[in-house]
C-alpha atoms as one frame of an Amber mdcrd trajectory, in Angstrom:
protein
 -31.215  -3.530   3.950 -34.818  -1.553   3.468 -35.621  -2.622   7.178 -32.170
  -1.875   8.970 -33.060   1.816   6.615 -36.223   1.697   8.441 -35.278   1.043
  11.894 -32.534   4.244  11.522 -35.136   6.508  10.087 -37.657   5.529  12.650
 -34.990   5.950  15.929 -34.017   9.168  14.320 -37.884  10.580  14.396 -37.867
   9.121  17.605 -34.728  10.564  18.764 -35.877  13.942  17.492 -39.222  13.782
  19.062 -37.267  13.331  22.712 -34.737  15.636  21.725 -36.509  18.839  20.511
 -39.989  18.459  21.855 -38.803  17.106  25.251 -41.455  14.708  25.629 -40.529
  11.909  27.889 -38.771   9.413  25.814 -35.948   7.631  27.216 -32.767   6.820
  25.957 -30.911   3.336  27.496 -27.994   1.952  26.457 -25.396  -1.703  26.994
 -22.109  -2.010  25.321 -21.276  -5.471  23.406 -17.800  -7.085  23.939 -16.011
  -7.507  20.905 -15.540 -11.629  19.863 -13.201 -11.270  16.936 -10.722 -13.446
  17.528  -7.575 -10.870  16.265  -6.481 -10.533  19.304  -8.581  -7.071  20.389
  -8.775  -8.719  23.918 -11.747  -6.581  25.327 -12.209  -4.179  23.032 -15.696
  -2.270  23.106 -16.417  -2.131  19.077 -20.011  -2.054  19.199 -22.885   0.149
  21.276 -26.582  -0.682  21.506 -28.674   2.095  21.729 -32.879   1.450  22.714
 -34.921   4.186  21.926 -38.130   4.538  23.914 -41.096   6.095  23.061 -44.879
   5.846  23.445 -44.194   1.835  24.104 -42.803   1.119  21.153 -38.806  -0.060
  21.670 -36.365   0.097  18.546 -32.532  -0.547  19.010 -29.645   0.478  16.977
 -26.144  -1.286  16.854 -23.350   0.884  15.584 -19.734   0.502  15.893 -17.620
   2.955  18.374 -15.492   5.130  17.236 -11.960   3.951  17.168  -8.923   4.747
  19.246  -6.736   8.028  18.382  -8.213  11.786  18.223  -9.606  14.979  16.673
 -12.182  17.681  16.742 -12.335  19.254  19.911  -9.168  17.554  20.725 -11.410
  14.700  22.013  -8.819  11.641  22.803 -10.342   8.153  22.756  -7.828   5.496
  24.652  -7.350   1.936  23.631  -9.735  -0.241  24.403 -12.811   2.876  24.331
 -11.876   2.845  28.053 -11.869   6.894  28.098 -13.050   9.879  25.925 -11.555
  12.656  27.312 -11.406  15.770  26.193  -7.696  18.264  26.359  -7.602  22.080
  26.118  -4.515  23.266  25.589  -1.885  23.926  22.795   1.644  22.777  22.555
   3.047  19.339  21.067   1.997  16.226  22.977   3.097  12.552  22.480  -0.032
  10.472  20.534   2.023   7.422  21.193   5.272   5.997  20.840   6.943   2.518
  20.530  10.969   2.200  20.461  10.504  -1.751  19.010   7.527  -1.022  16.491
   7.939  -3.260  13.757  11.402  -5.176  15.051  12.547  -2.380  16.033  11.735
   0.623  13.052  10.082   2.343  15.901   6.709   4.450  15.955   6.347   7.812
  17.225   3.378   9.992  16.654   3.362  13.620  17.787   0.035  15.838  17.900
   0.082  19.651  17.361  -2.673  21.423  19.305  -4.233  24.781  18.930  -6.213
  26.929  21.303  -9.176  28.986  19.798 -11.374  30.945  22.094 -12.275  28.366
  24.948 -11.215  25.133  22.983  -8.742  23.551  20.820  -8.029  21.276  18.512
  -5.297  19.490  16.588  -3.975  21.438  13.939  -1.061  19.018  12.519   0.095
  15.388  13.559   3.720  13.799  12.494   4.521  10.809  12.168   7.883   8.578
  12.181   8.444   4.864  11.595  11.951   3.766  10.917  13.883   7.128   9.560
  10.607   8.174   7.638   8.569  11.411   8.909   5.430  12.426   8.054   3.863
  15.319   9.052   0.103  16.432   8.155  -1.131  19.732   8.515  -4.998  20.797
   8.515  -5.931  23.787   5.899  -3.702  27.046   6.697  -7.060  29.291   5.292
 -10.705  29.179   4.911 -10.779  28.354   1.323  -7.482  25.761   0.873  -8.034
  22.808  -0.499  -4.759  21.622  -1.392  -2.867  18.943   0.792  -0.709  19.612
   3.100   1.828  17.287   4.229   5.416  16.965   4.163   7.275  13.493   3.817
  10.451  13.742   5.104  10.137  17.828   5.110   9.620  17.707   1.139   6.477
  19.175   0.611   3.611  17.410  -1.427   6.834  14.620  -1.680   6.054  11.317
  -3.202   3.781   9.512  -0.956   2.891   6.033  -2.817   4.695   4.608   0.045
   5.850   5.729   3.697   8.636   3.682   5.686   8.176   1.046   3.334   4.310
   0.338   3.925   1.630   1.553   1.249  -0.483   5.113   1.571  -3.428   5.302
   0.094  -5.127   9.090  -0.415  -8.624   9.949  -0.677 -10.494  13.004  -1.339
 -13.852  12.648  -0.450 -15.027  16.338  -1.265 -13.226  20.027  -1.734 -12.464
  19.988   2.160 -12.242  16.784   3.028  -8.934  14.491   2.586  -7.964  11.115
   4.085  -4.334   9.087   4.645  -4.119   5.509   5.274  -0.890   4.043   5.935
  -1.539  -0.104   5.841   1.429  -1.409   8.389  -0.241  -5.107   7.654  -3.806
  -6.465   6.245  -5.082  -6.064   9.638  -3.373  -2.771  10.981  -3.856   0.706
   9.946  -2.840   4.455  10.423  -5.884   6.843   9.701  -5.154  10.590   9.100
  -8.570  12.483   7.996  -8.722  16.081   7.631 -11.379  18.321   7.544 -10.578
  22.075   6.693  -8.319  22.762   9.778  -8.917  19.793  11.904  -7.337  16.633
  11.507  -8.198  13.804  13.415  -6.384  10.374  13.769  -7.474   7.264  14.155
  -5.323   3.733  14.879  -6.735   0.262  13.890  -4.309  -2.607  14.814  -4.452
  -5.286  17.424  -1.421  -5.375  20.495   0.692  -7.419  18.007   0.699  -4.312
  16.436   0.593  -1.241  19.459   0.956  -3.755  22.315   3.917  -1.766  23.478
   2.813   1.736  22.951   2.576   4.717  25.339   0.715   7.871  25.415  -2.198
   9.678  25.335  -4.167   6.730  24.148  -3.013   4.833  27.187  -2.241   1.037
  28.238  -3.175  -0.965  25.081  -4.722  -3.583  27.726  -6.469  -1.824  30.109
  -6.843   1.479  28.212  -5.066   3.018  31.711  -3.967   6.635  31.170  -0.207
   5.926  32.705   1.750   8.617  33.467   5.766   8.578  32.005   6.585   6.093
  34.532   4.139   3.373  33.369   2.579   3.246  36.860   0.869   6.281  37.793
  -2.504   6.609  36.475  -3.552  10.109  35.943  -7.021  10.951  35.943  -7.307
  14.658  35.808  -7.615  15.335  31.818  -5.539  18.791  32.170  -2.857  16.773
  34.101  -2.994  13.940  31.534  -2.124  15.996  28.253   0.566  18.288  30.315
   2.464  14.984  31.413   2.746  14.377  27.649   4.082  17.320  25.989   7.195
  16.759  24.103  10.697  16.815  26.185  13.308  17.993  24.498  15.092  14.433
  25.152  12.503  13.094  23.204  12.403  13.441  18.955  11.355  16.687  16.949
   9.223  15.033  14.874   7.575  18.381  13.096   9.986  20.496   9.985   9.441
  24.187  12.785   9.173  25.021  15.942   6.322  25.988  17.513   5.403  27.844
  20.796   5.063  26.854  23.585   8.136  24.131  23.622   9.135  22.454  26.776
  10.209  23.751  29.250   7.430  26.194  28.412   4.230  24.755  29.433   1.172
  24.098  26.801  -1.127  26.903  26.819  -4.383  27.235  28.470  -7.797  29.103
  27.302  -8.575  31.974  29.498 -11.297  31.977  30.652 -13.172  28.767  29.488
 -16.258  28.978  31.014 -16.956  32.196  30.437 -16.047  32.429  26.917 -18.142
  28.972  26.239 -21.206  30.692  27.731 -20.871  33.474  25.323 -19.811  31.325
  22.389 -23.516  28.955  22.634 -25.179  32.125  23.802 -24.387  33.485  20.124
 -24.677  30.557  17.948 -26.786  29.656  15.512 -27.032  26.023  15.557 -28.982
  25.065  18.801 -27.953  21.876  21.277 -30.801  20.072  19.520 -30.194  20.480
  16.439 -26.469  19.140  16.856 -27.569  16.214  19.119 -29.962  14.900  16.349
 -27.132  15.443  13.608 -24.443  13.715  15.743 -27.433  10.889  16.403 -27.635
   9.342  12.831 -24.233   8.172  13.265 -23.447   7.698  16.065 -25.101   5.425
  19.611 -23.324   5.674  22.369 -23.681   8.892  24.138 -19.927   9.657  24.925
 -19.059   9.827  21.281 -22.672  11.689  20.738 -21.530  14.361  23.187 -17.917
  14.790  21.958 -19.465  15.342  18.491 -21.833  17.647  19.398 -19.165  19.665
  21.193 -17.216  19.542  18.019 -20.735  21.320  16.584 -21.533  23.464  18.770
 -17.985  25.107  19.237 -17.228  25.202  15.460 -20.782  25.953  14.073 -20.446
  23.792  11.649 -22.785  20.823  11.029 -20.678  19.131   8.751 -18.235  18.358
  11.369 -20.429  15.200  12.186 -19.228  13.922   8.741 -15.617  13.098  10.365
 -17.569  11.187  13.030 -19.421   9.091  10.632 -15.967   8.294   8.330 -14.271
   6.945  11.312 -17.027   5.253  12.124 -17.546   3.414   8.948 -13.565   2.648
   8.575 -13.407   0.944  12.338 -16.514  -1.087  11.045 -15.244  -1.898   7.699
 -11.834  -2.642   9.380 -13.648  -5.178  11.840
């Protein structure tokens, strides 16, 4: 324990030294296949980050973060095959499964929110069976009550959703977290952080085998369009092709603009409102890289969360990162 303590404290100088003094350290990195034998065929859990400097080599392992979404609406598809990141607002399908659990059914909806150049999801719902859920971020700057709705009751009994157990957490004043436990080896993650809520799904294809969505083919972690074949690669494209049809179910208690056939919102102006956004801030590139750094390795989920920093100015967003981060690991 004191020397894996050691070895983090010693990357993180390191880290820092490259970072804000720009010296000529060098960051490399190799991914480890997971070998559980759960049935995760393929799935990237862990990343191996070697930090160079002066000759002297130190790597970290950490786990990935885990498939589902949050922040800066950053998606993360099965398999870690894709981070990609979607600005727009309007309700999109997370994922959906008619013959979830012999045939309850699973259907998870996202609700996204544009601010300034960005966005990021403001509520999710679920359904399994006839049971809804629906979890909404903090309304105002200072809430710190929950806010969720089971079955459109609000603050309803929630010991138990769809007949599977819920546990609730509150880590601190803004911070609360919803784990729905399908089986001892599946899970439903909802975490919220003052407005942002993030999701994350642990489970192996016994368990989301069948699902479609954002979060792609279980398998491949293939971003399919709706007929199963296409893959889409643009990330605008992607999240459009899964806004919520009017065939499909209203998962959230209101309505919402924009509502299909009214297409999600866009930011206007992205770039040039991002260029005036970092131009103003407060909290520099480096400062958020070496944050996002001591808890995360691999540099996709490193630049997604210092995105997340940089565009809400807030350096406690990288505490999100780190508790998904810890619950894929403790889940493994």
């Amino acid at each position: 324990m004191k020397f894996e303590l050691i070895i983090i404290l010693l990357s993180t100088v390191l880290f820092h030294a490259r970072a804000i003094g720009g010296g000529g350290g060098d960051v490399s990195s190799t991914t480890k296949k997971n070998n559980h034998n759960q049935g995760h065929e393929g799935n990237e859990i862990e990343y191996d980050t070697t930090v160079n400097e002066g000759g002297l080599s130190v790597t970290i392992r950490r786990p990935l973060l885990p498939p589902g979404g949050g922040g800066n609406t950053h998606i993360i598809t099965w398999n870690n095959e894709q981070h990609y990141k979607y600005d727009g607002q309007c309700d999109l399908v997370m994922m959906k499964d008619e013959v979830f659990a012999q045939g309850l059914g699973l259907h998870v909806h996202i609700r996204t929110k544009i601010v300034g150049y960005w966005s990021y999801i403001q509520s999710i719902a679920i359904q399994i069976g006839n049971d809804i859920l629906e979890i909404e971020g903090s309304t105002t700057a200072d809430e710190k009550q929950a806010q969720y709705w089971i079955n459109y009751e609000y603050q309803g009994d929630l010991d138990t959703f769809a007949g599977f157990s819920v546990t609730q957490s509150v880590p601190s004043a803004y911070k609360r977290h919803y784990t729905i436990d399908l089986n001892p080896n599946a899970s439903i993650v909802v975490q919220v952080y003052k407005e942002f809520v993030r999701v994350q799904f642990n489970g192996d294809k016994s368990v989301f085998g069948n699902t479609v969505g954002l979060l792609g083919d279980y398998m491949t972690g293939k971003t399919h369009a709706r007929d199963g074949v296409t893959v889409i690669d643009d990330f605008t494209n992607r999240g459009d092709q899964w806004q919520v049809l009017p065939y499909e179910k209203r998962l959230f208690r209101e309505a919402s603009r924009p509502q299909f056939p009214e297409q999600c919102w866009k930011p206007k102006d992205p770039r040039g409102e991002r260029r005036r956004h970092l131009a103003n801030s407060e909290i520099s590139y480096a400062q958020a890289e070496l944050a996002c750094f001591r808890v995360m390795s691999d540099p996709i989920s490193i630049k997604d969360c210092v995105n997340d920093v940089l565009a809400t100015q807030d350096l406690e967003m990288v505490g999100a990162y780190e508790q998904a981060v810890n619950e894929w690991s403790a889940w493994y």
